[in-house]
C-alpha positions as CSV (number, residue, x, y, z in Angstrom):
1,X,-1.7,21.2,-2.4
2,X,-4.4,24.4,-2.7
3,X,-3.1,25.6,1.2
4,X,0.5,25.5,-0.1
5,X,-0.8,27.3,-3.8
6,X,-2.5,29.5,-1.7
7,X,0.4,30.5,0.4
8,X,2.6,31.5,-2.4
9,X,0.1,33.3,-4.2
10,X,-1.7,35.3,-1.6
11,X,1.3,36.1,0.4
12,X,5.1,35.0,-1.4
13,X,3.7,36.7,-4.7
14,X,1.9,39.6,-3.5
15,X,3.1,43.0,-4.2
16,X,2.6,44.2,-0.5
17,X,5.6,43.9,1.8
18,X,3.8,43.0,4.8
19,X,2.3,39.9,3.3
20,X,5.5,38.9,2.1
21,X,6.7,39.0,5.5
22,X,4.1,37.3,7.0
23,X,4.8,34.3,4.1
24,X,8.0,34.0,5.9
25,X,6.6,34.0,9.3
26,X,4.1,31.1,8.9
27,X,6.6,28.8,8.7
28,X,7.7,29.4,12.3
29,X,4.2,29.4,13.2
30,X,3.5,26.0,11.7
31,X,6.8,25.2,13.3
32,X,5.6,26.5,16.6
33,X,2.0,25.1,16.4
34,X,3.1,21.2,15.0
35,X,5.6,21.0,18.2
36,X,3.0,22.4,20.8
37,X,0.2,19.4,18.7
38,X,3.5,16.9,19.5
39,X,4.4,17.7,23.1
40,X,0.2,18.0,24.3
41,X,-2.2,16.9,22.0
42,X,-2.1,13.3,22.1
43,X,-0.5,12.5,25.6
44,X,-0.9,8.5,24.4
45,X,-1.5,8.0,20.2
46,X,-2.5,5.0,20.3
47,X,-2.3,4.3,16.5
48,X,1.2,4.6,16.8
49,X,1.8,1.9,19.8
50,X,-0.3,-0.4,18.0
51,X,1.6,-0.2,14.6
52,X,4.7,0.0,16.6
53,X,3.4,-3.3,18.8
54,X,2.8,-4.4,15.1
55,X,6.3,-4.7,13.5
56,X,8.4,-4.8,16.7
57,X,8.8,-8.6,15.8
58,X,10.2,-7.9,12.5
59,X,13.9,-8.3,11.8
60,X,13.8,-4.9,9.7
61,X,11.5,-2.1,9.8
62,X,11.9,1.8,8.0
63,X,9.2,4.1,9.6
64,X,8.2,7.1,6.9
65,X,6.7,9.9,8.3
66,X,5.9,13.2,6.5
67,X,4.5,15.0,9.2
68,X,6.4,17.3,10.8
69,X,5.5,16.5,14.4
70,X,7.3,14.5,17.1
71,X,4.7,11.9,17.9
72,X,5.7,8.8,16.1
73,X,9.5,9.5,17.3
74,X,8.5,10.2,21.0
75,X,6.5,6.6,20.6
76,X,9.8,4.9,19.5
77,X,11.8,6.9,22.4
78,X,9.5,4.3,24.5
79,X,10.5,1.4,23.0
80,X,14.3,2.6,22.7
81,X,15.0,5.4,25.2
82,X,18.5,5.7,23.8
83,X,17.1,5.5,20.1
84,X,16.9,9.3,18.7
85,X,19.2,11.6,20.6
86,X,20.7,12.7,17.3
87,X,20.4,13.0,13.7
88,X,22.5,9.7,12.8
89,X,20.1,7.7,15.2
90,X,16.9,7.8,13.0
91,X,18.8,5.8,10.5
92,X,21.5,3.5,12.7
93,X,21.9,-0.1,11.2
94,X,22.8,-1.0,14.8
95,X,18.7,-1.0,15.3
96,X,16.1,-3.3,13.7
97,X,14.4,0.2,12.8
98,X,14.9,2.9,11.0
99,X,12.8,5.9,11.0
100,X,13.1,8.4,8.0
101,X,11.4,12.0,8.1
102,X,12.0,13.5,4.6
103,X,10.0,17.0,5.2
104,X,12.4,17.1,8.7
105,X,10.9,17.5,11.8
106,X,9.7,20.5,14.5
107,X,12.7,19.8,16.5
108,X,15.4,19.4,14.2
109,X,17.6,22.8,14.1
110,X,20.2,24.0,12.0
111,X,23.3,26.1,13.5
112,X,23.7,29.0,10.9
113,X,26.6,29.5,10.1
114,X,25.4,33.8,9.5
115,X,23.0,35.6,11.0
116,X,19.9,35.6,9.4
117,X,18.3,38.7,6.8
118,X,16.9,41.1,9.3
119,X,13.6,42.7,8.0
120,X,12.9,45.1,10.9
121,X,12.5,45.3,14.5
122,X,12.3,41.7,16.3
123,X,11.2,40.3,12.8
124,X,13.8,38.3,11.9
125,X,14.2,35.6,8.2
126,X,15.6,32.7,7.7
127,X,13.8,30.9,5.0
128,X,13.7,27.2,5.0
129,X,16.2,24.9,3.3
């Protein structure tokens, strides 16, 4: 992807420190911006409800998503309100659905089990997995 290319060479590759901090930090800016787009942008996707209205019927249905944001999930919540309170429910063969997010997803965290690399002050890294 040429954003993702550009990334790593203007800012993981360069030979200035600051940039290579600032590689590290847009990850928790896309992080940041993808949840704020999930909890106010669309207030009622529509495209969602109707595929979800769609295969509800169905005896099996795996939902992909490889965004990042919270939207389809929060449309499934509707439809299940006990349905994704943790990890093992996006996948529970209890459910006619499944929904799989293999790039993860804005609210998924991670406890660490050390602190992360410290770069300076308030500027803290923890790269992603």
């Amino acid at each position: 992807m040429a954003l993702e290319r550009f990334l790593r060479e203007e800012f993981r590759d360069s030979s200035h420190a600051l940039d290579r901090r600032k590689f590290h930090a847009i990850h928790f800016y896309f992080q940041d911006l993808l949840h704020e787009i999930s909890c106010d942008y669309a207030e009622h996707p529509d495209n969602y409800d109707r595929l979800i209205e769609a295969t509800e019927r169905l005896p099996r249905v795996v939902y992909i998503s490889l965004n990042y944001d919270t939207l389809l999930d929060d449309r499934l919540r509707i439809v299940d309100p006990d349905g994704l309170n943790k990890i093992d429910d996006y996948c529970n063969p209890d459910r006619s659905w499944s929904l799989l997010k293999p790039h993860g997803s804005v609210d998924w965290v991670q406890r660490l089990s050390e602190p992360p690399h410290v770069l300076g002050p308030n500027f803290a890294i923890q790269p992603p997995a």
